[in-house]
C-alpha positions as CSV (number, residue, x, y, z in Angstrom):
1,X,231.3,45.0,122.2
2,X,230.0,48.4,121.5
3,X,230.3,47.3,117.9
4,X,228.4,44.5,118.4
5,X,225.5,46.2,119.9
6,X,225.8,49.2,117.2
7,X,224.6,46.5,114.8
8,X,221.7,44.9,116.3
9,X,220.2,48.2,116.5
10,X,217.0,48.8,115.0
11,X,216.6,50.8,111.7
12,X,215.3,54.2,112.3
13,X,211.5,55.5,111.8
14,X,210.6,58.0,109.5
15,X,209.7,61.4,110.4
16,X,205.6,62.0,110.4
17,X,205.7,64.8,108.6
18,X,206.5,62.3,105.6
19,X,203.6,60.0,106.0
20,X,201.2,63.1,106.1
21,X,202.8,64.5,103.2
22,X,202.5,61.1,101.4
23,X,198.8,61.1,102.7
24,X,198.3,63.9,101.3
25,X,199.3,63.1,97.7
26,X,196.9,60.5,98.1
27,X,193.8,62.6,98.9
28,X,195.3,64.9,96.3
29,X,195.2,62.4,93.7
30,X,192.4,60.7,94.5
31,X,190.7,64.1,94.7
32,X,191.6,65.2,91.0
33,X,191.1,62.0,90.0
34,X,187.4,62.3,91.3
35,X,186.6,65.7,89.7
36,X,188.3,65.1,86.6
37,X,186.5,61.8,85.7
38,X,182.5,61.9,85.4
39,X,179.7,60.6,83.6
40,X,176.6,62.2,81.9
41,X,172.9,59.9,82.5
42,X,171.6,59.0,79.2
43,X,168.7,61.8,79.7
44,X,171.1,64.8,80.4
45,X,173.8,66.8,78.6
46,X,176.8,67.8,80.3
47,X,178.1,71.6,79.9
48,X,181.1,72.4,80.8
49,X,182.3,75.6,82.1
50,X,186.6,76.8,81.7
51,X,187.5,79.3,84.3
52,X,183.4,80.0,84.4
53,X,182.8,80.8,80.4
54,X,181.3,77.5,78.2
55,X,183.4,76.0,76.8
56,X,181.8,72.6,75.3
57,X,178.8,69.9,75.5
58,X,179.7,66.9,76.9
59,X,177.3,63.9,75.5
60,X,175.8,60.8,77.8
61,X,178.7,58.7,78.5
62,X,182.4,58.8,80.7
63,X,184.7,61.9,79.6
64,X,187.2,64.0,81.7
65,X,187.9,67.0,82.2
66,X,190.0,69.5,84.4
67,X,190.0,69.9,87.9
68,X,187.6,71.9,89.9
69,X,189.9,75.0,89.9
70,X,190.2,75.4,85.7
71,X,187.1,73.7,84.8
72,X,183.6,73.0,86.4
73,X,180.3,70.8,85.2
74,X,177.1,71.4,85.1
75,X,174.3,68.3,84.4
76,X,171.3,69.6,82.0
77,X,168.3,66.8,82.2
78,X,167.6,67.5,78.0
79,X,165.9,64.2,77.9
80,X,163.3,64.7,80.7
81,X,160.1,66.4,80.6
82,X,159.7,69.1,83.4
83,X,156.9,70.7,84.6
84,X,155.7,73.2,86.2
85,X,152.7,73.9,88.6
86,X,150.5,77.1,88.9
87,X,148.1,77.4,92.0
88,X,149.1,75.1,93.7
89,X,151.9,72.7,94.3
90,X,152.1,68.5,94.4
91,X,153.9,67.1,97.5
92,X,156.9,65.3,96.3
93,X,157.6,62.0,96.9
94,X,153.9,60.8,98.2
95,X,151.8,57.9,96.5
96,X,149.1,58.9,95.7
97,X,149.6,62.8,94.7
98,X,148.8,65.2,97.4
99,X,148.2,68.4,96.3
100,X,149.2,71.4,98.5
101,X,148.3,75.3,98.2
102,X,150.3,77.7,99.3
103,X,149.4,81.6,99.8
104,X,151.7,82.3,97.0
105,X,150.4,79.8,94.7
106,X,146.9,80.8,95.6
107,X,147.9,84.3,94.7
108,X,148.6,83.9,90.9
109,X,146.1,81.7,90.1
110,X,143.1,84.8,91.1
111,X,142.6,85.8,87.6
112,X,140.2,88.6,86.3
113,X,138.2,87.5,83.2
114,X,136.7,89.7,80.4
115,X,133.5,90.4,81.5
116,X,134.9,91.7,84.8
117,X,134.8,88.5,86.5
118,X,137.0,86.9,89.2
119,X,138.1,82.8,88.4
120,X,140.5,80.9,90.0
121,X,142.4,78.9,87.6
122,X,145.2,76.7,88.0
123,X,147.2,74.9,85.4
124,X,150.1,73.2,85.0
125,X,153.0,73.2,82.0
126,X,155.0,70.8,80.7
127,X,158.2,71.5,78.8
128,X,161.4,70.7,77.8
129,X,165.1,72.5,77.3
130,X,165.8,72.3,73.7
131,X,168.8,74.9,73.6
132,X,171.2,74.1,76.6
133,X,173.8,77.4,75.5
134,X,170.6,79.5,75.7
135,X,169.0,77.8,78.6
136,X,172.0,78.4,81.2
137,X,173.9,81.6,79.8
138,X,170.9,83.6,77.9
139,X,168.7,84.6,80.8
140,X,169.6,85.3,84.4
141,X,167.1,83.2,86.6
142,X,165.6,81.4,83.4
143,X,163.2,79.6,85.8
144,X,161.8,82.5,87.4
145,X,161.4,84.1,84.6
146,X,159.5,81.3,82.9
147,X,157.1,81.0,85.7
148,X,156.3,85.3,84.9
149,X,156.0,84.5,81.4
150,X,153.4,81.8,82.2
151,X,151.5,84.0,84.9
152,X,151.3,87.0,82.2
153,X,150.3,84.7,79.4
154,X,147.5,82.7,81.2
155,X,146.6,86.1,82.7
156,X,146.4,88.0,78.6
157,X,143.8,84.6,77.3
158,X,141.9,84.8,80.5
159,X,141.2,88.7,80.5
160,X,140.3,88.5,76.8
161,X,138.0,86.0,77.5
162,X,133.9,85.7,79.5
163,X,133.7,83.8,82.8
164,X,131.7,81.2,81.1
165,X,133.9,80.2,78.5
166,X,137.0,80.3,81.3
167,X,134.8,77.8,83.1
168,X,133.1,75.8,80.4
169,X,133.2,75.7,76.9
170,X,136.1,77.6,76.0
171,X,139.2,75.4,78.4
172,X,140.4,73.3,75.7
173,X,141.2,76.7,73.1
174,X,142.4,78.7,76.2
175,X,144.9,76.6,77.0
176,X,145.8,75.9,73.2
177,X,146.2,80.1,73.3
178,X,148.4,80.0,75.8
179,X,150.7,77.6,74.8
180,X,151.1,79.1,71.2
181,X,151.8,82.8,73.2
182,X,154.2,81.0,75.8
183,X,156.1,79.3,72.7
184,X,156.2,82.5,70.7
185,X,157.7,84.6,73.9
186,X,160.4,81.0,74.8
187,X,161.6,82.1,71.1
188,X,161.6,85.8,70.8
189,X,163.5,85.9,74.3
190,X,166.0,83.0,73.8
191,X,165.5,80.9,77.0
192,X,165.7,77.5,74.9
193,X,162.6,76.0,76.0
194,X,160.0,74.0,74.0
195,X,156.8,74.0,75.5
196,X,155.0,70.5,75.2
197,X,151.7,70.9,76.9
198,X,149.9,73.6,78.6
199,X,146.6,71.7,80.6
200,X,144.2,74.1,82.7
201,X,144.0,71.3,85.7
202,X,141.0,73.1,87.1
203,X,138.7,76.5,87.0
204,X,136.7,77.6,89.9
205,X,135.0,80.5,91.1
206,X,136.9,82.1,94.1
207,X,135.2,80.3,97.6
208,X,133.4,83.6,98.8
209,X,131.2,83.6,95.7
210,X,131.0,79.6,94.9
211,X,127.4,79.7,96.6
212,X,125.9,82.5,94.6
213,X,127.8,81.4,91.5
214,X,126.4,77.8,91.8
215,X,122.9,79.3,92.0
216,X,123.4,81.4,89.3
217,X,124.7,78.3,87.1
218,X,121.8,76.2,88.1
219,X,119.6,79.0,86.8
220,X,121.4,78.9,83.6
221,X,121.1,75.4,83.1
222,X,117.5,75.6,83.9
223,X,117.4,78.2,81.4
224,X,118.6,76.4,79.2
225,X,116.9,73.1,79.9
226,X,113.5,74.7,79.4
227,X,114.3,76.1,76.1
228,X,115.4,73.2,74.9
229,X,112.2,71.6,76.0
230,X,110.5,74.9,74.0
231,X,112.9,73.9,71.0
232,X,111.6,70.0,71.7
233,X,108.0,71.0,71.7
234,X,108.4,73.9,68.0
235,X,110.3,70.7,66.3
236,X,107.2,68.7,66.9
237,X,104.1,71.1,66.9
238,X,105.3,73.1,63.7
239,X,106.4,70.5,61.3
240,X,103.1,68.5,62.4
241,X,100.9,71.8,61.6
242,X,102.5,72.3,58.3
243,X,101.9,68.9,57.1
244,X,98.6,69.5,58.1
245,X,98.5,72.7,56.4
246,X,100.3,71.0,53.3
247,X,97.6,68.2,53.6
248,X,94.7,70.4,53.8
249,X,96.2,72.7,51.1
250,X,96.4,69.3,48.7
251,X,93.6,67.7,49.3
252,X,91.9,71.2,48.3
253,X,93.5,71.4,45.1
254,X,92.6,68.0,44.2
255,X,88.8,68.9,45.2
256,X,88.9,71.7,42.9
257,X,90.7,69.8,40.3
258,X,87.9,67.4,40.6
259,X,85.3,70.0,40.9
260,X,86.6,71.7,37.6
261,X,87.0,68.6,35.6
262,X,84.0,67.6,36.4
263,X,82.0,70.5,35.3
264,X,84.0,70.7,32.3
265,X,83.1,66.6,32.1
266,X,79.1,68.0,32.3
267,X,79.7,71.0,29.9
268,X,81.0,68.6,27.1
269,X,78.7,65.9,28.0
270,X,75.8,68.7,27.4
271,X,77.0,70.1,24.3
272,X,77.2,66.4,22.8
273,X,73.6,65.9,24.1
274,X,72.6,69.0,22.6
275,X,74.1,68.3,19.5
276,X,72.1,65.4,19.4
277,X,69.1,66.6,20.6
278,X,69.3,69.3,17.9
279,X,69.8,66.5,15.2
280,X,66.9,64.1,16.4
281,X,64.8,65.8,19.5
282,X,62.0,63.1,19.7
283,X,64.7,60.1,20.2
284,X,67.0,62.3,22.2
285,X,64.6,63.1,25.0
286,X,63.2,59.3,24.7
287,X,66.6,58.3,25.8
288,X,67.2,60.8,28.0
289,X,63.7,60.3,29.4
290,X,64.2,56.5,29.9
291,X,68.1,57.3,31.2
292,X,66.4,59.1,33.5
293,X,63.9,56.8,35.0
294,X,66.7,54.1,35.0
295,X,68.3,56.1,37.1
296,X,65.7,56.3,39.6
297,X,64.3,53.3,39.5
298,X,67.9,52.1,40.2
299,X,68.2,53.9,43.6
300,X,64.6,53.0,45.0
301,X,64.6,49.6,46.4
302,X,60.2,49.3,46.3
303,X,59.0,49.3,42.8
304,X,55.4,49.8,41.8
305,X,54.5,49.5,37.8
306,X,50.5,50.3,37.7
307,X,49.1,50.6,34.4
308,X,47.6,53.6,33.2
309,X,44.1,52.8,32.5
310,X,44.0,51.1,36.0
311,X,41.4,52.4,38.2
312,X,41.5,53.0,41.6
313,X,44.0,50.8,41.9
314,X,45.3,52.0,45.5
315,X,43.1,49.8,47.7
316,X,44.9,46.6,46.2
317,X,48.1,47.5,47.4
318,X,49.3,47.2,50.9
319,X,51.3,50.5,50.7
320,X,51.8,50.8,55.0
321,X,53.4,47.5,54.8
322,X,57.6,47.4,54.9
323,X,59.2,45.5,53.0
324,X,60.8,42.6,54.5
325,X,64.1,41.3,53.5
């Protein structure tokens, strides 16, 4: 009987300790598993660290590694374009833009200018990381120290440079300037950055002085306005008054021409006449006589032919009387 009952008895249970140990293989596996497989986006590079030195590049795609404890990754966006805001800062996330300032970013963009001059100018950079070795391991706080980098480049071009270039027509070569300068200092210190763009977004007077400074701009462009209406007014009043002149000048020269040739005309035509006249005086003086009287005659429109030996011949002719047409 006892037998009997010995074998209908169920099997024992395992002990818990078992199932937690087995449990725990689980996470342990799963864990490693987890951190020793990973993937790299097609925009970043993956670096990974052995026991916290590099030790290689990992390319976009899956790879392994080991766990946690020997080796660790770090994600490098090489692909993306990053930027980087000065006086003043975008709100993330928001459609459109909103654009916040901060005491801190108000504080580096206050610039002094060459000619003593307070601006405020803000400006943004765009950039890349070119060199991943020298972007994580050659500069402690590589950010931070790109952001001084900017401040004291921006700061160099501005100070060299008048308020009204800052503001006007010298933007587009400041901001050339400072991007050259800010490449030049990314290579002579190693951070492994490649600076893309440098844009000055916008340069103001500080608030306290925007008043005055407004009026003193309007007076400039007034200024200017009414000298190039002065310029307007010279390009059309002198090149009219030296054609005039040029006119006047040529029309006197051909007067004299004409003056001279004539009178050398009349000195030729007298010596021929007096050539003649010396050769046969009676006819000569005939001619010229009768020339003469031609020539006369020609201009006066009454003509009156009284013969010589006519006497008193006036009280025939009507002389009061005008000649009709």
């Amino acid at each position: 009987m006892w037998q009997e009952n010995e074998g209908n008895e169920a099997p024992p249970r395992p002990p818990k300790w078992l199932k937690i140990k087995w449990i725990l293989i689980v996470l342990i596996v799963g864990l490693f598993l987890f951190d020793t497989i990973y993937q790299v986006s097609p925009e970043e590079v993956g670096v990974i660290l052995r026991f916290g030195r590099f030790n290689r590049t990992a390319e976009p795609g899956l790879h392994m590694k080991l766990p946690f404890l020997f080796e660790t990754l770090q994600k490098v966006p090489v692909q993306r374009q990053l930027k980087m805001e000065f006086g003043y800062r975008s709100a993330k996330d928001e459609v459109p833009t909103r654009y916040l300032v901060s005491p801190d970013a108000s504080k580096e963009a206050v610039m002094l200018t060459g000619d003593l001059n307070v601006v405020v100018v803000e400006w943004i950079v765009q950039y890349k990381i070119s060199d991943v070795y020298k972007y994580l391991f050659k500069m402690r706080d590589v950010n931070q120290t790109f952001r001084y980098m900017n401040e004291a480049v921006v700061r160099k071009i501005v100070g060299d440079n008048s308020v009204d270039e800052v503001l006007t027509t010298g933007r587009a070569r400041i901001a050339a300037e400072a991007k050259k300068e800010l490449q030049d200092l990314c290579a002579l210190y190693e951070i492994g950055i490649d600076v893309n763009q440098l844009i000055l977004q916008d340069v103001n007077p500080p608030d306290p002085v925007k008043p005055s400074f407004n009026e003193v701009n309007e007076a400039l462009q007034e200024k200017e306005r009414k000298i190039n209406e002065a310029w307007s007014d010279y390009n059309q009043t002198v090149p009219k008054a030296r054609g005039e002149a040029e006119q006047t000048i040529r029309e006197a020269e051909g007067y004299a021409l004409e003056r001279v040739n004539r009178a050398q005309g009349d000195i030729e035509l007298f010596n021929a006449i007096h050539t003649e006249y010396a050769r046969a005086p009676l006819v000569t003086r005939k001619r010229l006589y009768l020339e003469t009287l031609s020539e006369v005659f020609s201009k006066s429109p009454r003509k009156v032919i009284v013969d010589e030996k006519l006497k008193a011949p006036l009280p025939f002719l009507n002389l009061k009387e005008e000649d009709k047409p």
